[in-house]
N, C-alpha and C positions, 0 to 999 in steps of 0.2 A: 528336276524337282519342280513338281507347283507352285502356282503362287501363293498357295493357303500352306501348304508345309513349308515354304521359305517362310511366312510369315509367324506361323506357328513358331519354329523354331529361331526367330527373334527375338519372340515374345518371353521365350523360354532363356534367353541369353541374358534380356535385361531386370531378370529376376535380382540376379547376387547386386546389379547396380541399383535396385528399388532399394536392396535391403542399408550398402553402405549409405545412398540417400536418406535413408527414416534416421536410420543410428544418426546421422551427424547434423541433419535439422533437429532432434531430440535433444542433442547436446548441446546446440546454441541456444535453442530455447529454454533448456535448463539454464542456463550462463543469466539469460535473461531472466527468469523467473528469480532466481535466487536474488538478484538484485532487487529483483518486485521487493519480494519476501522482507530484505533489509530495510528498505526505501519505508514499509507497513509498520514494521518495529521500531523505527526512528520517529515516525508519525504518533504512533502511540506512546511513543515515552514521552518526548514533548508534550501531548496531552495530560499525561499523569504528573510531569510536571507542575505544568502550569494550572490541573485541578489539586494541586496539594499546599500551594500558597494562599495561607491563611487570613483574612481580614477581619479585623477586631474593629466591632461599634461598640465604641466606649460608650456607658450611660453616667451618664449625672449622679452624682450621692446622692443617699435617700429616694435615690428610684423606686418606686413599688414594683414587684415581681410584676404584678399582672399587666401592668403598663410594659416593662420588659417582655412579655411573655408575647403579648400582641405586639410588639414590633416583630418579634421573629417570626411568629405568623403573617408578617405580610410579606417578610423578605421571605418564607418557605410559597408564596404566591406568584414569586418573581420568575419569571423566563431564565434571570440569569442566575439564582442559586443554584445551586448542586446537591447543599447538606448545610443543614445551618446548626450550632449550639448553644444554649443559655447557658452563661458563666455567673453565677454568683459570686459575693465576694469572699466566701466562705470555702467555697470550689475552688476559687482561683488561688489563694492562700494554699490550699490541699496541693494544686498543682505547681505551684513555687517550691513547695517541701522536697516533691516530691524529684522535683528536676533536679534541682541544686543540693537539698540534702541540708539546708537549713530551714530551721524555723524562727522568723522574726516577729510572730507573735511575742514570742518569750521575752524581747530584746523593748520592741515598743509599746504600748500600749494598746496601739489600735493598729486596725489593719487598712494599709494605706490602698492596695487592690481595687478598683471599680468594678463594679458588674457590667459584664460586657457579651453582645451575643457574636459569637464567632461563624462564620459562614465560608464556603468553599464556592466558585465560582466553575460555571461551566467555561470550557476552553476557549473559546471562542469568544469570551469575553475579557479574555484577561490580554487585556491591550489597552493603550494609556488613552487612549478616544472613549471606551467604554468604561474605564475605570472612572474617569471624570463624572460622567454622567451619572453613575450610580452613585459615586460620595456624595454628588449634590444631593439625586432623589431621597438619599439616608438622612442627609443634614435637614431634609424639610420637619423631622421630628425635633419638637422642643424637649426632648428626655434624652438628645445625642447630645452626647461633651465633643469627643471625636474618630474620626475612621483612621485606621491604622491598618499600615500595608508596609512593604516593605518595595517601595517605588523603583530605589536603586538596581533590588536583584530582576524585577517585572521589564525594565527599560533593558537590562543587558541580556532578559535568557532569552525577551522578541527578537535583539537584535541580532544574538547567537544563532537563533532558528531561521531568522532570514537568508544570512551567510550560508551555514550548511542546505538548509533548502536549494539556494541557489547553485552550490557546488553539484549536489546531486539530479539537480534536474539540467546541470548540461552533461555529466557523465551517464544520466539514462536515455537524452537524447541524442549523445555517440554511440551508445550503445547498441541503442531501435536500430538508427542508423546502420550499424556495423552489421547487427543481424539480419536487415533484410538484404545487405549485399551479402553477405556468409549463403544464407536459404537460399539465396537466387543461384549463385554459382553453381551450389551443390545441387540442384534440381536440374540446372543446364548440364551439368558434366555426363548427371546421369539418365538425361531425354538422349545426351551423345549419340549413346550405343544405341540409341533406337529411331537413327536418320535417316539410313536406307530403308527402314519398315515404313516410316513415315511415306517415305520417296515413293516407294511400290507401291501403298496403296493409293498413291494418287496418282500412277501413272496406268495402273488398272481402272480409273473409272472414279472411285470413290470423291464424294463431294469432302467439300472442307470442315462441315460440321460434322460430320459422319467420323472424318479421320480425327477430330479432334476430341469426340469425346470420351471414348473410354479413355484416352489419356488425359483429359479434365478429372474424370471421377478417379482414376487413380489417385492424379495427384491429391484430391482433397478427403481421399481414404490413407494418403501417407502422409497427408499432414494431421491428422484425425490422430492417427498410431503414433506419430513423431510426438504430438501436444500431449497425448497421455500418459507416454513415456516420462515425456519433462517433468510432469507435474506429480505421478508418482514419487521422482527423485527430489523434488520439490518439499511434497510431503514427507518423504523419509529423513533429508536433512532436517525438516521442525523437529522434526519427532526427537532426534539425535539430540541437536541442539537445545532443545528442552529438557531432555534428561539430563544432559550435561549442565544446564544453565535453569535450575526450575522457577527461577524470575522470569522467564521468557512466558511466560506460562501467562502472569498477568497482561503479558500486553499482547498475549493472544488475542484475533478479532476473527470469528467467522465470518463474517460480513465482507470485509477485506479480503480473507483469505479463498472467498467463492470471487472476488470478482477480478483477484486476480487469477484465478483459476479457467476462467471464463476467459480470460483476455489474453493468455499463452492460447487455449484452443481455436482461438478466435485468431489468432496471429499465425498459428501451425496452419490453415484450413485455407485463410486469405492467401497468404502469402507464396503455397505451395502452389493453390490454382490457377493463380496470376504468373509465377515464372513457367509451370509448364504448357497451359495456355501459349505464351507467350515465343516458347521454345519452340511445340510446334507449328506455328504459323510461320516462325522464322528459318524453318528448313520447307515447309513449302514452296516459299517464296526462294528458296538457294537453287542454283544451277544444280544439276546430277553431278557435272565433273567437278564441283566446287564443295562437296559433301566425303572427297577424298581429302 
């Protein structure tokens, strides 16, 4: 037999090992994305959180609308509003009925409610350094009585999110971890079967970049097929899981959801070129009888 048909028919051998390679870096990287996936929808809820705690600028009695009306125009100016509302005391009254299901018009005389403009804050600002700063900037209007927040639930759901942040980012950084030794193995097991091809063509002549690169571009066309695989099943669990769970729907982010898309391909591509790289340069350098 030749050396180009012994090699041929290597070539031909480590097909079925390309293929269990793709299948089982595809499934780690699925392992990992779905984590992405969680790690996105945690992130987002906390946002929706922490943008649906409401803060009331109480105004003074006898406030004139228009005085009211241009405070909320400067707070809708602000970097850190979100969504601001003017409450009259006529509105707010409306909105007591309607929560509780009484009405103390009937009982009092007058309606004890202040006019107040309610505002939502962007996420990122709802932390007790930033909260400080903006009551003060409120309080510089003489038509503020007082800011009202609810400090207790703002102090416990940061200190919640720190916690959990923290548990998650060291089970995503065992994770990375765990995946790139998982890809690596499975790239080496299956460069294996292809050690005497390595061996022969560099005992026929062939330089070292020569022998290595169609197995480079292999690998980073079976990390290419692995990444797209993952992220397929990536997509298919949202899909699932939103039809199951149609809340999920809001804390959909495309934005998020491209960059973690971006970053399994980017990990299938790396990761593959680097262990088979790595593989063949490591049977170059092995003795003939040491390859048994």
């Amino acid at each position: 037999m030749t050396n180009d048909s012994l090699i041929t028919a290597k070539v031909k051998k480590g097909k079925a090992t390309y293929l269990y390679s793709i299948i089982g870096v595809a499934l780690v990287l699925f392992l990992l994305g779905s984590l992405g996936w969680l790690v996105i929808n945690a992130g987002q809820l906390s946002k929706a959180f922490k943008e649906n705690i409401e803060i009331s600028v109480i105004l003074h009695d006898h406030t004139r609308d228009e005085m009211g009306m241009k405070l909320k125009d400067i707070l809708d100016k602000q970097s850190f509003t979100k969504s601001s509302q003017y409450i009259t005391k006529e509105k707010a009254a409306e909105q007591f009925k309607k929560d509780f299901g009484e009405d103390f018009l009937e009982v009092l005389d007058y309606n004890p409610l202040y006019t107040s403009v309610n505002f939502h804050l962007h996420s990122q600002y709802m932390n007790t350094d930033s909260l400080i700063k903006i009551e003060k900037f409120i309080k510089q209007s003489n038509i503020v009585r007082e800011v009202f927040y609810q400090k207790n639930l703002v102090d416990i759901m940061n200190s919640n999110v720190k916690r959990i942040g923290l548990v998650i980012l060291i089970i995503s950084l065992f994770l990375i971890f765990s995946v790139i030794i998982l890809i690596d193995n499975t790239i080496r097991l299956a460069m294996y079967s292809n050690r005497f091809l390595i061996k022969t063509m560099q005992m026929v002549g062939a330089t070292r970049w020569f022998i290595a690169k169609p197995f480079n571009l292999r690998g980073v066309l079976n990390g290419i097929i692995s990444a797209l695989i993952a992220i397929a099943g990536i997509l298919l669990l949202k899909l699932f899981a939103e039809k199951w769970l149609p809340e999920l729907k809001i804390l959909s982010s495309t934005k998020w959801m491209f960059i973690l898309c971006f970053t399994i391909l980017a990990l299938g591509i790396i990761i593959s070129l680097l262990s088979t790289h790595r593989s063949v340069i490591k049977y170059l350098k092995t003795q003939l009888d040491d390859l048994y």
